[in-house]
Structures are given as structure tokens and as C-alpha cells.
KOLKE-628992 format. One record per residue: x, y, z of N, C-alpha, C in turn; residue in three letters. Coordinates in pm, whole numbers, padded with zeros to 5 digits, always signed. Layout:
! KOLKE-628992
@n_xx = X	n_yy = Y	n_zz = Z	ca_xx = X	ca_yy = Y	ca_zz = Z	c_xx = X	c_yy = Y	c_zz = Z	resn = ala .
...
//
This chain:
! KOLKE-628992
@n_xx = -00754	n_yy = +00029	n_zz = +01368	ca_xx = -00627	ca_yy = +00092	ca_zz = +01346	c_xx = -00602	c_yy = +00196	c_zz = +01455	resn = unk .
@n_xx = -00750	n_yy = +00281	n_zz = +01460	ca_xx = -00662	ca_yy = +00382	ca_zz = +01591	c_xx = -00596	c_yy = +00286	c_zz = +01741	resn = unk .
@n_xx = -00703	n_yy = +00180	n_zz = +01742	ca_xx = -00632	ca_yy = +00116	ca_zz = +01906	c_xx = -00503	c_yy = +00097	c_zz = +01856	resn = unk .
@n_xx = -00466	n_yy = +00025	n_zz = +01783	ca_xx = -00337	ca_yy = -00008	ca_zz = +01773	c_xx = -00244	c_yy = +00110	c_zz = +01806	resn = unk .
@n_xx = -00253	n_yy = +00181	n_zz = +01704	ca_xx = -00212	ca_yy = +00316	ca_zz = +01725	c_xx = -00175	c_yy = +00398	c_zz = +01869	resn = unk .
@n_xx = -00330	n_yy = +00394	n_zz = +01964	ca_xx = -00330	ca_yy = +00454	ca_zz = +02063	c_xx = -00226	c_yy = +00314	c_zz = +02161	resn = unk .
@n_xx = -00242	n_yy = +00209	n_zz = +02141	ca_xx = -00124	ca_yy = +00106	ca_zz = +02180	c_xx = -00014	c_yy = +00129	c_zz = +02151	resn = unk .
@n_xx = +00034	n_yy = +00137	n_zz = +02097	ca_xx = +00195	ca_yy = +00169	ca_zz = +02025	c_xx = +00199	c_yy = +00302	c_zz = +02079	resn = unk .
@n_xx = +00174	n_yy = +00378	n_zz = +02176	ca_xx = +00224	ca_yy = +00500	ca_zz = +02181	c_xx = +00290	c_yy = +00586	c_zz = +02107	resn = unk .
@n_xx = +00226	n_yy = +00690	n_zz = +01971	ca_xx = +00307	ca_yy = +00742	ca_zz = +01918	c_xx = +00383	c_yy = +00846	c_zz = +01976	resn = unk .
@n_xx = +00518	n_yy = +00876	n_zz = +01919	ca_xx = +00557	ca_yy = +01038	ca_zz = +01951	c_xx = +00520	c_yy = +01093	c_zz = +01879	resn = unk .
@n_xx = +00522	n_yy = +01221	n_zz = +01972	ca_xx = +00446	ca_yy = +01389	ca_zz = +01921	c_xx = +00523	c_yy = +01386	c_zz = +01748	resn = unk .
@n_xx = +00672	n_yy = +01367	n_zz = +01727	ca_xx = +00702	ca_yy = +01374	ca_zz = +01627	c_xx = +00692	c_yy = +01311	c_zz = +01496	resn = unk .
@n_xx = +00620	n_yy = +01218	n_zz = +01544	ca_xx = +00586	ca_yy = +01111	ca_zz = +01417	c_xx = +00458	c_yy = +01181	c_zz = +01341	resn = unk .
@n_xx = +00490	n_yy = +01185	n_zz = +01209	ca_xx = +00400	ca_yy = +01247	ca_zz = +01105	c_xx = +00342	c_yy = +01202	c_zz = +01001	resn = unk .
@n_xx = +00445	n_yy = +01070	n_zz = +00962	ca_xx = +00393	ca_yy = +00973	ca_zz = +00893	c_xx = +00415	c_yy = +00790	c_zz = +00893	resn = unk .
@n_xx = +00333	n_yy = +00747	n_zz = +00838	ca_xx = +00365	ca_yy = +00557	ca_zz = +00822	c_xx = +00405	c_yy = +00522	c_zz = +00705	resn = unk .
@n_xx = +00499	n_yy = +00433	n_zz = +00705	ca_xx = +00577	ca_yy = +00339	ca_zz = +00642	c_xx = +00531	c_yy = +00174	c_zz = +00685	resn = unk .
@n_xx = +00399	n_yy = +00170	n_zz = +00576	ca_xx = +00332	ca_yy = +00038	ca_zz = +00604	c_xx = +00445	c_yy = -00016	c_zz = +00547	resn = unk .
@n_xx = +00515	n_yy = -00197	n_zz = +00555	ca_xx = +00611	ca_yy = -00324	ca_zz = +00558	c_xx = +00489	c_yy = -00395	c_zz = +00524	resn = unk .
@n_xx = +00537	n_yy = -00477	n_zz = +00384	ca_xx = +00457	ca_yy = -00619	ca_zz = +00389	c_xx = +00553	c_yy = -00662	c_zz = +00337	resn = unk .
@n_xx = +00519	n_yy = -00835	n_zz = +00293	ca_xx = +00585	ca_yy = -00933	ca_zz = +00222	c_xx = +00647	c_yy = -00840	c_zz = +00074	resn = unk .
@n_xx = +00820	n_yy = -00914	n_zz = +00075	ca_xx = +00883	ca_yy = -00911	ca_zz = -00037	c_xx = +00932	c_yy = -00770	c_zz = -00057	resn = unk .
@n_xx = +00876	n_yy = -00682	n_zz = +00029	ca_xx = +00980	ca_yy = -00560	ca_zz = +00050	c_xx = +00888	c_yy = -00455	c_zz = -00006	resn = unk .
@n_xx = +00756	n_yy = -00463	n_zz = -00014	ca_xx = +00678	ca_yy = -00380	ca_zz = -00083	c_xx = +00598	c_yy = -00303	c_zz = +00041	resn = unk .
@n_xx = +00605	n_yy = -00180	n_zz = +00019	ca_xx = +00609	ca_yy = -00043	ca_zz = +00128	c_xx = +00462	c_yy = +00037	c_zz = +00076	resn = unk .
@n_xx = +00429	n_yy = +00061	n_zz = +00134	ca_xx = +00300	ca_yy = +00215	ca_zz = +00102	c_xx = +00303	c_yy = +00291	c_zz = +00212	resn = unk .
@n_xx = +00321	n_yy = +00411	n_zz = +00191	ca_xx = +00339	ca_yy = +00524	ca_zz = +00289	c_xx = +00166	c_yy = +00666	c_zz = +00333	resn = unk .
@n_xx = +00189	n_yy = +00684	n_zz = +00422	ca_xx = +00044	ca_yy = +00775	ca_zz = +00456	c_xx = +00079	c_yy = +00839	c_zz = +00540	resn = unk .
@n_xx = +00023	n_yy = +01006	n_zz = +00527	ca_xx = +00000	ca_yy = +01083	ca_zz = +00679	c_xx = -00035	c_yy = +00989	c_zz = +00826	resn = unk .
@n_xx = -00004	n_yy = +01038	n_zz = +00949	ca_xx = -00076	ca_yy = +00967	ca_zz = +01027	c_xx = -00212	c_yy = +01031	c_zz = +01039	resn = unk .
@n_xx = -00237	n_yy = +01122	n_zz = +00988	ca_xx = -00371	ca_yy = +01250	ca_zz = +00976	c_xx = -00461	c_yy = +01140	c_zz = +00907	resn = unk .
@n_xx = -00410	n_yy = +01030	n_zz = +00771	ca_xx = -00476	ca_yy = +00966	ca_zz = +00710	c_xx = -00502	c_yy = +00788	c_zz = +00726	resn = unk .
@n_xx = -00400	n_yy = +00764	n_zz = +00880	ca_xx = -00400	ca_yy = +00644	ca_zz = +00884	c_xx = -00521	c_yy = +00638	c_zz = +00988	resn = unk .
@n_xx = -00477	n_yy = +00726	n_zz = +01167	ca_xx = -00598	ca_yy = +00725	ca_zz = +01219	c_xx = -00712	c_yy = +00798	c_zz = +01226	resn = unk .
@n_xx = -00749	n_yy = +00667	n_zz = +01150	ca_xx = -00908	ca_yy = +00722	ca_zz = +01123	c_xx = -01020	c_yy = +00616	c_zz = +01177	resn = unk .
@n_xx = -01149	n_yy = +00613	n_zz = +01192	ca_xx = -01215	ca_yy = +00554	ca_zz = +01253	c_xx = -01286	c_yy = +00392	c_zz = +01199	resn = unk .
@n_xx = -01247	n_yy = +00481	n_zz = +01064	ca_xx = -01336	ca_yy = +00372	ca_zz = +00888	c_xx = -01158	c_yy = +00292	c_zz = +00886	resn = unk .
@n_xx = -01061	n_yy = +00325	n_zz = +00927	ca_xx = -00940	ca_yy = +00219	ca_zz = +00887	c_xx = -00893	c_yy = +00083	c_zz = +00937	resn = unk .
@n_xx = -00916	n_yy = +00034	n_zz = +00879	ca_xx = -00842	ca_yy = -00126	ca_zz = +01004	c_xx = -00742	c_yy = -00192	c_zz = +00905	resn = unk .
@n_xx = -00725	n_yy = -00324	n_zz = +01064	ca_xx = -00581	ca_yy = -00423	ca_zz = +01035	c_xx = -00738	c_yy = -00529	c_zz = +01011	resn = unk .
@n_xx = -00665	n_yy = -00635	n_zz = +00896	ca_xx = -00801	ca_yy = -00758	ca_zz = +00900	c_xx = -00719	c_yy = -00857	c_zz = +00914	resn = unk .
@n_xx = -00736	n_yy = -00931	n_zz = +01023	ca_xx = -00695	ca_yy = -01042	ca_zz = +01012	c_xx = -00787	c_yy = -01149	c_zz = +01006	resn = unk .
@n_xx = -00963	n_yy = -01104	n_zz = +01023	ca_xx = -01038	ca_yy = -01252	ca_zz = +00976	c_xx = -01133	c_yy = -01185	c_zz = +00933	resn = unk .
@n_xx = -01221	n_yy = -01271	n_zz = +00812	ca_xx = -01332	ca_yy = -01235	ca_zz = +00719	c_xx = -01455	c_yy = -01350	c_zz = +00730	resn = unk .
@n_xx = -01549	n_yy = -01293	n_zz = +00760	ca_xx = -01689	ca_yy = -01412	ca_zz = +00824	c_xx = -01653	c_yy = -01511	c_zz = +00931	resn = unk .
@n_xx = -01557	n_yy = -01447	n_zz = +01061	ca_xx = -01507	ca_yy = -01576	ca_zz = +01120	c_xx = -01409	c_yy = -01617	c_zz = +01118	resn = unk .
@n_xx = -01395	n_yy = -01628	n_zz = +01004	ca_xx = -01215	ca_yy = -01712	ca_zz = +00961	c_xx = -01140	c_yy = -01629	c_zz = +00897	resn = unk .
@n_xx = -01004	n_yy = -01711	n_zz = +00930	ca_xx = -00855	ca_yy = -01637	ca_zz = +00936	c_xx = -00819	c_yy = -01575	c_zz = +00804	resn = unk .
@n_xx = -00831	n_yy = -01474	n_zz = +00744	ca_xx = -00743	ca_yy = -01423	ca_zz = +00680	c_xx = -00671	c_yy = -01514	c_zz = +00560	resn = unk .
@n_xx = -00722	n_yy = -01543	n_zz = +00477	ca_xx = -00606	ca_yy = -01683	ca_zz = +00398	c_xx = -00497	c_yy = -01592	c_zz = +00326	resn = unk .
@n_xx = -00365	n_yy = -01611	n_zz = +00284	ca_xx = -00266	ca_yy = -01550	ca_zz = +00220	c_xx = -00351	c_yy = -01472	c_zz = +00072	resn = unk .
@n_xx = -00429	n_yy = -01587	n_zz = -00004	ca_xx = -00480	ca_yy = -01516	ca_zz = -00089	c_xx = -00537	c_yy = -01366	c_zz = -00099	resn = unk .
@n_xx = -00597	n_yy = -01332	n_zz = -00021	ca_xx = -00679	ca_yy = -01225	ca_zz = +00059	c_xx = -00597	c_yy = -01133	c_zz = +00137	resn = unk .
@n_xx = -00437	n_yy = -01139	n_zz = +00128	ca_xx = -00404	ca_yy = -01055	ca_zz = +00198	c_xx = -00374	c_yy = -01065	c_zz = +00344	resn = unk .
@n_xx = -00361	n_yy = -01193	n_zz = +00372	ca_xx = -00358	ca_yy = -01235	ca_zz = +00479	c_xx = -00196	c_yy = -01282	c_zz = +00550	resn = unk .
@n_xx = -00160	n_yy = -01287	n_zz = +00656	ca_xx = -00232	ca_yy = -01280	ca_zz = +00797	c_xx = -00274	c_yy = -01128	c_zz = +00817	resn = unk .
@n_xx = -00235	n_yy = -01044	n_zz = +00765	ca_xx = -00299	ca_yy = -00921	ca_zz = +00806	c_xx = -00284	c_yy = -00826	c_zz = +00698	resn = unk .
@n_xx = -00454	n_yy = -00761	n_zz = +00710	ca_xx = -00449	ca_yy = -00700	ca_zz = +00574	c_xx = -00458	c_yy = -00549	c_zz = +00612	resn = unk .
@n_xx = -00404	n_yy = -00441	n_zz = +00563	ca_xx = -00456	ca_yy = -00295	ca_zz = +00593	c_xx = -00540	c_yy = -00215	c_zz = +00457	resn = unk .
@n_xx = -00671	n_yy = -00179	n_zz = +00554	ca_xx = -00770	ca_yy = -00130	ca_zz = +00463	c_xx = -00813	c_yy = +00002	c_zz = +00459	resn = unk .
@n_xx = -00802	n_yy = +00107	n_zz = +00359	ca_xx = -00801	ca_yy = +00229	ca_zz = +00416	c_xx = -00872	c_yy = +00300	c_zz = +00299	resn = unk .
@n_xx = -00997	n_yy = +00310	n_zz = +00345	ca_xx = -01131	ca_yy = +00317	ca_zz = +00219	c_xx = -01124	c_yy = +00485	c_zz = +00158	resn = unk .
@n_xx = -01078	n_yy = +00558	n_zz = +00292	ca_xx = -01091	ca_yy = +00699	ca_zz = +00215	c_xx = -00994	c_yy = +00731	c_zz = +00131	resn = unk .
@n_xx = -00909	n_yy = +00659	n_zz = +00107	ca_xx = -00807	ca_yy = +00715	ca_zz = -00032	c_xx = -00835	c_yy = +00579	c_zz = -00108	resn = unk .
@n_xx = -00963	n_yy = +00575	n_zz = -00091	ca_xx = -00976	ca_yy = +00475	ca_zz = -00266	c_xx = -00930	c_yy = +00339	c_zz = -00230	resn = unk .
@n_xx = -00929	n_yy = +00292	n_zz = -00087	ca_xx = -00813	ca_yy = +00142	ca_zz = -00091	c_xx = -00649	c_yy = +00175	c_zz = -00166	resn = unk .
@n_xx = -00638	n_yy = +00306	n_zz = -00204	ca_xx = -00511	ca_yy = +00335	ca_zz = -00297	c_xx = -00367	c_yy = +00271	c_zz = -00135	resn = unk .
@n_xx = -00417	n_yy = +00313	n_zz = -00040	ca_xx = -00300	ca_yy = +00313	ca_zz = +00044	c_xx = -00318	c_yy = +00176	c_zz = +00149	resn = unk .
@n_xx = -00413	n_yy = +00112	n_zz = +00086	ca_xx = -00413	ca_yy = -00028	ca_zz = +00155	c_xx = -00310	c_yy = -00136	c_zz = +00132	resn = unk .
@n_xx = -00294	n_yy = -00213	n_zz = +00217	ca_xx = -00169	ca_yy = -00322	ca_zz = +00155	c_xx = -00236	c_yy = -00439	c_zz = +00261	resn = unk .
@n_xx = -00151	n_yy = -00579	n_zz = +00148	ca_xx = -00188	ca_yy = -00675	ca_zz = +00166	c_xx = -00033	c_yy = -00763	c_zz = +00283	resn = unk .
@n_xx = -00073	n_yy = -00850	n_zz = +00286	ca_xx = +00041	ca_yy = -00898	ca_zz = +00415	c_xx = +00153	c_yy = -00824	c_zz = +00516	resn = unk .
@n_xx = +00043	n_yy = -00756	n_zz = +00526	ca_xx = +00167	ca_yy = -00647	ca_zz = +00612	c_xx = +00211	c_yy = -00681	c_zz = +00764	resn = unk .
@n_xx = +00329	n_yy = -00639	n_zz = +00766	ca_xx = +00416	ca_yy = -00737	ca_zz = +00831	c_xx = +00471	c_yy = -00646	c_zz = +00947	resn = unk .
@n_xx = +00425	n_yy = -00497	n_zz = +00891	ca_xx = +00483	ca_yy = -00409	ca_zz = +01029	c_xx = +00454	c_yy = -00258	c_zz = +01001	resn = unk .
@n_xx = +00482	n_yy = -00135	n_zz = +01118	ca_xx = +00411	ca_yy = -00001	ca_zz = +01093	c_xx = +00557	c_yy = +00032	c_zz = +01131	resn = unk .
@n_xx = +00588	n_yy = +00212	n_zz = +01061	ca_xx = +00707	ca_yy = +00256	ca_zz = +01116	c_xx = +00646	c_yy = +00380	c_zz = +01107	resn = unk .
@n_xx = +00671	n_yy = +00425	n_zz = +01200	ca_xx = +00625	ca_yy = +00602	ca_zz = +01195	c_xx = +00741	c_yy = +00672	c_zz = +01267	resn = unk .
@n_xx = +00737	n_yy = +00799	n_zz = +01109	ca_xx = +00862	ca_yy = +00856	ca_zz = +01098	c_xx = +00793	c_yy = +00946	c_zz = +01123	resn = unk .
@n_xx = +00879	n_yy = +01121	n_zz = +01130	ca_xx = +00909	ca_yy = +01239	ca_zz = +01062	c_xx = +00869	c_yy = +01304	c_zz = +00951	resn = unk .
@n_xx = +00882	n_yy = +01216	n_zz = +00829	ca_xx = +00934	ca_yy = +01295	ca_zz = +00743	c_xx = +00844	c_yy = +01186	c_zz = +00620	resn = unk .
@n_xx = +00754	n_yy = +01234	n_zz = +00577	ca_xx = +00729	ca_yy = +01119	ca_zz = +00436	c_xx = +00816	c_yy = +01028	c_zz = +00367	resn = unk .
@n_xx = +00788	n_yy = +00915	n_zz = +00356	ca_xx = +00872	ca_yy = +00833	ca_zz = +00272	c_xx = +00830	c_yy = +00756	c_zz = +00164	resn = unk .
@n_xx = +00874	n_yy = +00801	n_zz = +00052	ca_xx = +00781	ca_yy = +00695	ca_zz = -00086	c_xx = +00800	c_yy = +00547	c_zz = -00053	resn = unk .
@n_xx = +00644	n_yy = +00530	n_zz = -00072	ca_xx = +00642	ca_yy = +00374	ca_zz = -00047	c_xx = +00654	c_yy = +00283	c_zz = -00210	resn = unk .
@n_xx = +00633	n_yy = +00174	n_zz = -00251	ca_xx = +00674	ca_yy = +00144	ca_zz = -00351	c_xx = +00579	c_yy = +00180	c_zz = -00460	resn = unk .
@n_xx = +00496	n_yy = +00190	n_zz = -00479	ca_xx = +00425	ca_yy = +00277	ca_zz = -00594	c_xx = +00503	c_yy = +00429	c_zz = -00620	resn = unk .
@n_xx = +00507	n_yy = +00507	n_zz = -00515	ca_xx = +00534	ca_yy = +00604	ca_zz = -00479	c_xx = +00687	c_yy = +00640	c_zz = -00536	resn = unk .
@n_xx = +00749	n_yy = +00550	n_zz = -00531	ca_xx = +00886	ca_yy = +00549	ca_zz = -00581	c_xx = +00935	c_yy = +00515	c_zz = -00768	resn = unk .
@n_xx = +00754	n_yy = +00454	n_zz = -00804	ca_xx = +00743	ca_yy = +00462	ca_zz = -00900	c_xx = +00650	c_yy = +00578	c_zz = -00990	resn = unk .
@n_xx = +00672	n_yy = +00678	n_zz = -00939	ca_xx = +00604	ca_yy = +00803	ca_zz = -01002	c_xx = +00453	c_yy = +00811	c_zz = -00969	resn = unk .
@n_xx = +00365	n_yy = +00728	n_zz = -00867	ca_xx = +00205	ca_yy = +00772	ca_zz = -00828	c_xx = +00241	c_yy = +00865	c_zz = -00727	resn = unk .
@n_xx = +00115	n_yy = +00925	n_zz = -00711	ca_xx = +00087	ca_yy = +01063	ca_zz = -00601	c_xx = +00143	c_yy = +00980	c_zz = -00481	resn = unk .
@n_xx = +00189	n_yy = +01060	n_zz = -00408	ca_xx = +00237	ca_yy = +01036	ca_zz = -00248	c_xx = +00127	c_yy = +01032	c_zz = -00151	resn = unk .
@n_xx = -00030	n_yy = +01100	n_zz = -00193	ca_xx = -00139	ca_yy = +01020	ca_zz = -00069	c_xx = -00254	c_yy = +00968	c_zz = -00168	resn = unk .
@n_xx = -00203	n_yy = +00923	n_zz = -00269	ca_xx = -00314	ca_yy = +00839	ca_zz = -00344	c_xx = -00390	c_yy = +00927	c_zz = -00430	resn = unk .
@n_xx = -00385	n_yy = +01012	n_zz = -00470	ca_xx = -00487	ca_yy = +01097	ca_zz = -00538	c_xx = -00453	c_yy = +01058	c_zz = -00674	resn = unk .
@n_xx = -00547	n_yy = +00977	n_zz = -00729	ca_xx = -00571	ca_yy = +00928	ca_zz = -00842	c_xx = -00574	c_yy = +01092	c_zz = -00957	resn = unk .
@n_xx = -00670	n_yy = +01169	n_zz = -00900	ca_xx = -00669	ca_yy = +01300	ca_zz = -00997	c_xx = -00503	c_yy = +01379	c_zz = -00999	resn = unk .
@n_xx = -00384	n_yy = +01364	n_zz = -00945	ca_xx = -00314	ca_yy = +01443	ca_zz = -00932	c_xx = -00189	c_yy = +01339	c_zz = -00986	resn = unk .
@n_xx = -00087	n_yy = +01407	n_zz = -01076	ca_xx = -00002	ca_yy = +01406	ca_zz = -01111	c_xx = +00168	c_yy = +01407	c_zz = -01008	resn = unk .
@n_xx = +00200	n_yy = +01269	n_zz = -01006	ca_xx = +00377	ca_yy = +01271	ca_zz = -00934	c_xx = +00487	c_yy = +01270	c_zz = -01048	resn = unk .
@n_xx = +00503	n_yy = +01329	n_zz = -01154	ca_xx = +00603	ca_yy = +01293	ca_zz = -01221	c_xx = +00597	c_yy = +01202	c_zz = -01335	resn = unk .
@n_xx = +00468	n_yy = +01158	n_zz = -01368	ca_xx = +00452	ca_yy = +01053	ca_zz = -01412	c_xx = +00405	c_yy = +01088	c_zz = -01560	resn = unk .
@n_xx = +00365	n_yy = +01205	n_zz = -01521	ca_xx = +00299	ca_yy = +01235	ca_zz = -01694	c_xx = +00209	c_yy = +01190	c_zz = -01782	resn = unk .
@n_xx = +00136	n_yy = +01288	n_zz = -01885	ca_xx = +00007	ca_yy = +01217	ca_zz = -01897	c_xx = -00011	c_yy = +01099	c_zz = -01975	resn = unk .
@n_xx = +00127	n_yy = +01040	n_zz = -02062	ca_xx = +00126	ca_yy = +00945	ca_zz = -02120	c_xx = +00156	c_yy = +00822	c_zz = -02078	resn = unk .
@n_xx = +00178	n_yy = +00829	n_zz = -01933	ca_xx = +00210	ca_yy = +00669	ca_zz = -01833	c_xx = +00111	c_yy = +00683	c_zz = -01779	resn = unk .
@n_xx = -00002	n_yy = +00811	n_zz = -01720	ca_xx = -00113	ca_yy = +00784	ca_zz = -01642	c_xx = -00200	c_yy = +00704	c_zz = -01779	resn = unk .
@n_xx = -00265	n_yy = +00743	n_zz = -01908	ca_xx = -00280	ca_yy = +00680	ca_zz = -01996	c_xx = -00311	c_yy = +00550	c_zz = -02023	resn = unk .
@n_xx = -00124	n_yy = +00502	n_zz = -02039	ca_xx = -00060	ca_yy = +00379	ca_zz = -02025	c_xx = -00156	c_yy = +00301	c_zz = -01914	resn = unk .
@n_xx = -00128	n_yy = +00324	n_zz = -01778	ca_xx = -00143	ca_yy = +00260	ca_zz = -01644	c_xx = -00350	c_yy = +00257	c_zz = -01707	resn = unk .
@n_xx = -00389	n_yy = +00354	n_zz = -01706	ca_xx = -00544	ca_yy = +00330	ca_zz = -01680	c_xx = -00563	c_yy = +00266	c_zz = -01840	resn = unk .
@n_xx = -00480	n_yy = +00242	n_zz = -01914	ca_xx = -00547	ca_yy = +00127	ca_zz = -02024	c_xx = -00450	c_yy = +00002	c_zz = -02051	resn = unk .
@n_xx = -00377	n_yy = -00024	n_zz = -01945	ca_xx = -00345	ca_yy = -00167	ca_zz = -01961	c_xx = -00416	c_yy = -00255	c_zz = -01827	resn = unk .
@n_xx = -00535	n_yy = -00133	n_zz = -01757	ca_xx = -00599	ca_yy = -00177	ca_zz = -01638	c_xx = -00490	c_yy = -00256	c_zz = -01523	resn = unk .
@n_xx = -00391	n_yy = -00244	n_zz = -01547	ca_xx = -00353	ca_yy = -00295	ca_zz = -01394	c_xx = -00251	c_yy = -00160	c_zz = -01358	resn = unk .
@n_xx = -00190	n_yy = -00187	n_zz = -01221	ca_xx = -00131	ca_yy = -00082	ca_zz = -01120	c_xx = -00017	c_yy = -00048	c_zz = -01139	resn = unk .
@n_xx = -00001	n_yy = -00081	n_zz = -01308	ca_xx = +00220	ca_yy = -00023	ca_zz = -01316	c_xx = +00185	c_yy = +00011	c_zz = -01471	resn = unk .
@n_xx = +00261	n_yy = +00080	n_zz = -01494	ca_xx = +00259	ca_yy = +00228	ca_zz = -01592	c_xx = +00314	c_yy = +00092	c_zz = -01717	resn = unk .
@n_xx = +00252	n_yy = +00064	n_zz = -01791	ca_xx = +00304	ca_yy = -00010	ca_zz = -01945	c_xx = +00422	c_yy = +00037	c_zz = -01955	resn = unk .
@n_xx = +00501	n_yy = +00176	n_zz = -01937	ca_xx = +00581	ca_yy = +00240	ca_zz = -02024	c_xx = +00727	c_yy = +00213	c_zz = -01933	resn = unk .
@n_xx = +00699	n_yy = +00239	n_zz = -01769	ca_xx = +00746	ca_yy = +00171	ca_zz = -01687	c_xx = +00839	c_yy = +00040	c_zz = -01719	resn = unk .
@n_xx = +00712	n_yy = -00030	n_zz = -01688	ca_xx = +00716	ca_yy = -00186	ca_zz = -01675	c_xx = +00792	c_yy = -00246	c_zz = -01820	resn = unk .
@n_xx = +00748	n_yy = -00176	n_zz = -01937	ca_xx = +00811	ca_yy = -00240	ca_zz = -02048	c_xx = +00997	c_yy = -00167	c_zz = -02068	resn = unk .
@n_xx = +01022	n_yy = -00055	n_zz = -01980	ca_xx = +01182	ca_yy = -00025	ca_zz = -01932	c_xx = +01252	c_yy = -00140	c_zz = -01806	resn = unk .
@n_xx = +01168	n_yy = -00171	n_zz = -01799	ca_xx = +01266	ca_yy = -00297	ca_zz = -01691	c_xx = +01220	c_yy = -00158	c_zz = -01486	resn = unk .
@n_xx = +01179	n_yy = -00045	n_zz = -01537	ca_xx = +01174	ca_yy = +00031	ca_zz = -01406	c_xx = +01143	c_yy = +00003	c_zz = -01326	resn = unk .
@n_xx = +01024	n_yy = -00102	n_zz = -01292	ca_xx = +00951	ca_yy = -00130	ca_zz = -01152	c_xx = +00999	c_yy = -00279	c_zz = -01131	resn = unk .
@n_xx = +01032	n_yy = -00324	n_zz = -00966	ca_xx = +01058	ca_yy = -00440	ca_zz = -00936	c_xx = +00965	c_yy = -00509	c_zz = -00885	resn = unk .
@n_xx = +00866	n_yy = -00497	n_zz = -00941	ca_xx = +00714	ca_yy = -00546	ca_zz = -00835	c_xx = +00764	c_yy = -00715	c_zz = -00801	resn = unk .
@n_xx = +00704	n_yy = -00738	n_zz = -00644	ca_xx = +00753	ca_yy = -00886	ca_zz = -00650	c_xx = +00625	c_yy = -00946	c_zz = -00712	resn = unk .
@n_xx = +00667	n_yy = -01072	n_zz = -00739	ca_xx = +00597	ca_yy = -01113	ca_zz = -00868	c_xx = +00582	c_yy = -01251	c_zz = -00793	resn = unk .
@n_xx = +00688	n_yy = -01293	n_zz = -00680	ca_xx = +00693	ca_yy = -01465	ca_zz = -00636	c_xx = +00500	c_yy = -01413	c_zz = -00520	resn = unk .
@n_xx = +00436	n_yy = -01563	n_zz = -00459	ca_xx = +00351	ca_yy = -01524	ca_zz = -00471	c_xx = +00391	c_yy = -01600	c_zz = -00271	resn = unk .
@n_xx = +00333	n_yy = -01475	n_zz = -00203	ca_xx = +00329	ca_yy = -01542	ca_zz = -00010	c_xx = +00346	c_yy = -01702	c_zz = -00003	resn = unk .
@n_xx = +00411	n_yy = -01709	n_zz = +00082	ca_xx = +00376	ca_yy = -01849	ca_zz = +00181	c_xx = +00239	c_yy = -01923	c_zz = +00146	resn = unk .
@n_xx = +00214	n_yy = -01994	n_zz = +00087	ca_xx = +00086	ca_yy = -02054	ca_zz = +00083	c_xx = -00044	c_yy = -01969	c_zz = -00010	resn = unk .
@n_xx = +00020	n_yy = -01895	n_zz = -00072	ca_xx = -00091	ca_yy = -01821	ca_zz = -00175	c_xx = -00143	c_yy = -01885	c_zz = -00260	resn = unk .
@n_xx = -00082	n_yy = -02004	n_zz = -00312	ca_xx = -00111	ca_yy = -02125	ca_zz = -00394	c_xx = -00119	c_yy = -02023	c_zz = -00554	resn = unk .
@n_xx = -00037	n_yy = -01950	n_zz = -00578	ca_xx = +00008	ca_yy = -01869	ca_zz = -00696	c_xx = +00080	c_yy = -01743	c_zz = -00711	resn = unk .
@n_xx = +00080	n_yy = -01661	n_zz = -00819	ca_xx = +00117	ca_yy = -01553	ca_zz = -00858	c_xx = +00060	c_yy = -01447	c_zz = -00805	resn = unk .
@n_xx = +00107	n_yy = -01365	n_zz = -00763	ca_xx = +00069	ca_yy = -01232	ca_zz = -00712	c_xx = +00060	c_yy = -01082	c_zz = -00748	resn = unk .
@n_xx = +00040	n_yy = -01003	n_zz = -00773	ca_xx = +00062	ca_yy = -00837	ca_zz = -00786	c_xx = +00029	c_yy = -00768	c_zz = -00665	resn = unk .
@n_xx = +00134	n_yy = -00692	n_zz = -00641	ca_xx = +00061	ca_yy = -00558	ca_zz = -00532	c_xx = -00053	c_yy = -00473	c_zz = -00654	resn = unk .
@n_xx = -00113	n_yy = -00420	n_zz = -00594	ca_xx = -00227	ca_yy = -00362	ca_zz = -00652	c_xx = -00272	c_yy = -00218	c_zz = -00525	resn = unk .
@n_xx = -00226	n_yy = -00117	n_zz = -00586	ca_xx = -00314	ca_yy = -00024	ca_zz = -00464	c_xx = -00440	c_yy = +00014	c_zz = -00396	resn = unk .
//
């Protein structure tokens, strides 16, 4: 991730990323938290390519916030200014992944979310609130969830 990075020439003013993957689903990070040394782009695992299942053609992996700010088919980097909620983010989780810290969400959807074990708030999801895409990549051969 940093070559890329140091490739893309950032400006002095860019402060944060606006990871792009498939179906319009966004995760956002400091650049303080993207280049880092432990972060990468994957595009192959033992050799071989990346399959859609896996997050593929290119996967972003970013171990010190928990995999929270990793995303799967990502499709492009934008580095802004100014933070931008990525799609979790827009659904009431912390803005750099901190599982211990509270966005709005309150303690009865954090609750919800850590006992229906998957990544969208029961209380949410059963209001119609989150649009998670649900159709599954090019060749995934199924159903999908973003998952942070």
C-alpha cells in the first residue's frame, strides 16, 4: 500500500481515503492509518489470482484496525481533505473502526449488531435503514455481505 501510495503522488492536502469497491460500498481511513507498512492491495493468494469469492481482483487489508477498514473488490482510492463516512460509517459505526467506541449508535444496536453476529445493527436492518448490496460480484458464484 505505501508504494502505491508513494506512486500516486499524494498532495500535502490530502488527509484522508475514500476506499470504492463493487456496488457502491465505500470505507473511509486517515491516510496516518492507510500508509502503513503491515497494509496491502491483494491481488493473489499462494500464487493465484485473487478469485471474486475472496475479495478479488483486489482486496484491501488493513490488520491494525481489526480488518474493520478492509474492503473486498475494490475498485479505486480517493484522497480527500476532509473525512468522509464510508458505508458502515454512514450507518452509525465509529469513523476509524474502534469497535470500543460509540458513533451514534447506542448501546442497544451495538447489542443488537454483536448478537445477531453479523456487521448491521438487527434494529437497523429490521427499519429498512441500511442498503447493503446483497447481489453477489461478477463470478462470485453467490450471495454476498460487506463485512468490516
Amino acid at each position: 500500500m505505501q508504494l502505491l501510495l508513494e506512486r500516486a503522488g499524494v498532495r500535502p492536502d490530502a488527509q484522508y481515503c475514500l476506499v470504492s469497491a463493487e456496488q457502491g460500498f465505500t470505507t473511509n481511513l486517515p491516510l496516518t492509518d492507510l500508509d502503513r507498512p503491515d497494509n496491502l492491495v491483494a491481488f493473489r493468494w499462494n500464487g493465484e489470482w485473487l478469485m471474486p469469492e475472496h475479495g478479488g481482483p483486489a482486496r484491501l487489508l488493513v490488520p491494525h484496525l481489526y480488518f474493520w477498514k478492509s474492503a473486498k473488490w475494490v475498485r479505486g482510492f480517493t484522497l480527500v481533505d476532509q473525512d468522509v463516512p464510508g458505508f458502515w460509517e454512514q450507518n452509525g459505526y465509529h469513523m476509524r473502526g474502534d469497535p470500543g467506541r460509540k458513533s451514534g449508535m447506542g448501546d442497544e444496536g451495538l447489542r443488537n449488531t454483536i448478537s445477531t453476529g453479523c456487521g448491521v445493527s438487527a434494529r437497523s436492518a429490521s427499519s429498512g435503514g441500511l442498503n447493503a448490496p446483497a447481489s453477489p460480484a461478477p463470478g462470485a458464484g453467490g450471495a454476498r455481505r460487506h463485512t468490516p
